[in-house]
Each structure stands twice: as structure tokens, then as C-alpha cells.
C-alpha positions as CSV (number, residue, x, y, z in Angstrom):
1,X,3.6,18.4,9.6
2,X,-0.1,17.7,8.5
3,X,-2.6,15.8,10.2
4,X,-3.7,12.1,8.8
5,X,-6.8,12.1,7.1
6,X,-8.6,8.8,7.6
7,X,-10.9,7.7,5.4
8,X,-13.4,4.3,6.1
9,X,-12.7,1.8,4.0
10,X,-14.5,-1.4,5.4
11,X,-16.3,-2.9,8.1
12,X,-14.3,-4.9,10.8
13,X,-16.3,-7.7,9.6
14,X,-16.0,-7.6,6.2
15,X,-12.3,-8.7,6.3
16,X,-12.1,-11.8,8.5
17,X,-8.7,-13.2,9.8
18,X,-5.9,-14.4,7.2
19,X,-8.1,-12.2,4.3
20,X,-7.5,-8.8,2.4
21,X,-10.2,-6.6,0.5
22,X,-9.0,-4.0,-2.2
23,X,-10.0,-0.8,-1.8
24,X,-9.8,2.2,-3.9
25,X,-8.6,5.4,-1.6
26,X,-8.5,9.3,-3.5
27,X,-7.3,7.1,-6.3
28,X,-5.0,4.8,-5.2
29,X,-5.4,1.0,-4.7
30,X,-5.0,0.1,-1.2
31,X,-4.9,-3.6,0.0
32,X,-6.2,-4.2,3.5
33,X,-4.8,-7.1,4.8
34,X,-6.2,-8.6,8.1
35,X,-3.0,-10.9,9.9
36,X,-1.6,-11.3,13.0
37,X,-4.2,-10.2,14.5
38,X,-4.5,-6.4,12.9
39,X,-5.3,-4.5,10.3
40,X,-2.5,-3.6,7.4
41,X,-2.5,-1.1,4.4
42,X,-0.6,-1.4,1.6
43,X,-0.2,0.2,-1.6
44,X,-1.9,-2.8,-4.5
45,X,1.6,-2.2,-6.1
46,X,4.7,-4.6,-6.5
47,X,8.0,-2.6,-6.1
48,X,9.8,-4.9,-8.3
49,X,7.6,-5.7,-11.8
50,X,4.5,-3.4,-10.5
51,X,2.1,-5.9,-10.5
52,X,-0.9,-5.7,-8.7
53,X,-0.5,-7.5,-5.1
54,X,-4.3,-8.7,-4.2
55,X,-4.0,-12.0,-6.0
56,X,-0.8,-12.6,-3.8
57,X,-0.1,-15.5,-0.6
58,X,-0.7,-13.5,2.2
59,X,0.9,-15.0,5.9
60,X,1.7,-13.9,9.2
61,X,2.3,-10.3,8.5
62,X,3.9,-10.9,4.8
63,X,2.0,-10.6,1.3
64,X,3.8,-12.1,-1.6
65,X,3.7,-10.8,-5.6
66,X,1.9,-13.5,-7.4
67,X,4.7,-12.9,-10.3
68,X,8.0,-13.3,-9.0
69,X,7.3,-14.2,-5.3
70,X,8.6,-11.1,-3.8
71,X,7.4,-10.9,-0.3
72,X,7.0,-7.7,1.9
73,X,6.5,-7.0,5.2
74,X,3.1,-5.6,6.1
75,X,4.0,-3.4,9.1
76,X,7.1,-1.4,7.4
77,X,6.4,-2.5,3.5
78,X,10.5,-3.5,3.6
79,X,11.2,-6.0,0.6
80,X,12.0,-9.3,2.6
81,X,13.9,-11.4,-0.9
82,X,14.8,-10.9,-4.2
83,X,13.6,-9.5,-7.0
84,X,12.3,-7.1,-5.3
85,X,14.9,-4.2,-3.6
86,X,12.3,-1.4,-3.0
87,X,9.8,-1.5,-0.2
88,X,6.0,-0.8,-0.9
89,X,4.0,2.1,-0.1
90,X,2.4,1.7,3.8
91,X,-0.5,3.4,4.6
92,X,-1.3,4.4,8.5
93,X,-4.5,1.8,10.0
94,X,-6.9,2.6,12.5
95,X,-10.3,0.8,14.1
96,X,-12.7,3.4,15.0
97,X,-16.0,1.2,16.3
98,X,-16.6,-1.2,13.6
99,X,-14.9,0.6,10.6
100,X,-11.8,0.2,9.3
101,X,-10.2,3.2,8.7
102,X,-7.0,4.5,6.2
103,X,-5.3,7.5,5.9
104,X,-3.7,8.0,2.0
């Protein structure tokens, strides 16, 4: 198994409560989300019509596709309704002083 590598992608308070910054991580676009009172990494990437996600409702510990109105859960990226099926890409959070860190 290989170790995580985390890479800083924000400051704690760049992301306040109930918001979400998109990041760019070795190439991939990764949407922090800050609900429930943590941090969340998703792929930017619908599993249903592939559109991007950061222009989507985000609520407690859910981010909806602005298209269709697939939602998925934050924690496990599990598709919660249809017309999405296939969960999104989750990527491992951690807090290490006041970054916000992501391992891709």
C-alpha cells in the first residue's frame, strides 16, 4: 500500500462555513467543500452528465449537479437520487495548522 501524499490546497480561512473553493491538484479538479463542520474533497466531476460540480447547492454534507440535480454525499461520494448511479471520486482531507490539506 502507498502512503497519502497531501498536498495544501487552502487556508482554513479561506473557505468559511457552508462554502467550497476549486482547486486544481496534479491536474485534477478538486472541490473543497466546508459543511457540517469539516472539510470535504471531491472530484469537480458529475458521475452522471460529467459536468463540472462547483456551481452546484451545496448542504449539510451533500453537493448537488447544477444540471440534473444529482446529489452526492460528501463523506463516501455515494450518488444519493437519480440520474446519477455512480458515486464521485473522494479524496482523503486533513487540517495541519491552518492549511487545508488533500491527498490526490
Amino acid at each position: 500500500m502507498t502512503e497519502k501524499t497531501f498536498v495544501a490546497v487552502a487556508k482554513v480561512d479561506e473557505i468559511a462555513p457552508g462554502a467550497k473553493k476549486l482547486v486544481q491538484v496534479n491536474g485534477t479538479g478538486v472541490l473543497v467543500c466546508h459543511t457540517k463542520d469539516r472539510f470535504f474533497a471531491v472530484e469537480n466531476l458529475c458521475s452522471h452528465a460529467e459536468e463540472p460540480l462547483d456551481c452546484g447547492r451545496m448542504r449539510a454534507g451533500w453537493i448537488a449537479c447544477p444540471v440534473h440535480g444529482a446529489r452526492f454525499d460528501l463523506e463516501t461520494g455515494a450518488a444519493m437520487n437519480p440520474p446519477a448511479t455512480q458515486p464521485i471520486r473522494t479524496f482523503a482531507v486533513r487540517v495541519t495548522g491552518d492549511d487545508i490539506e488533500v491527498a490526490v
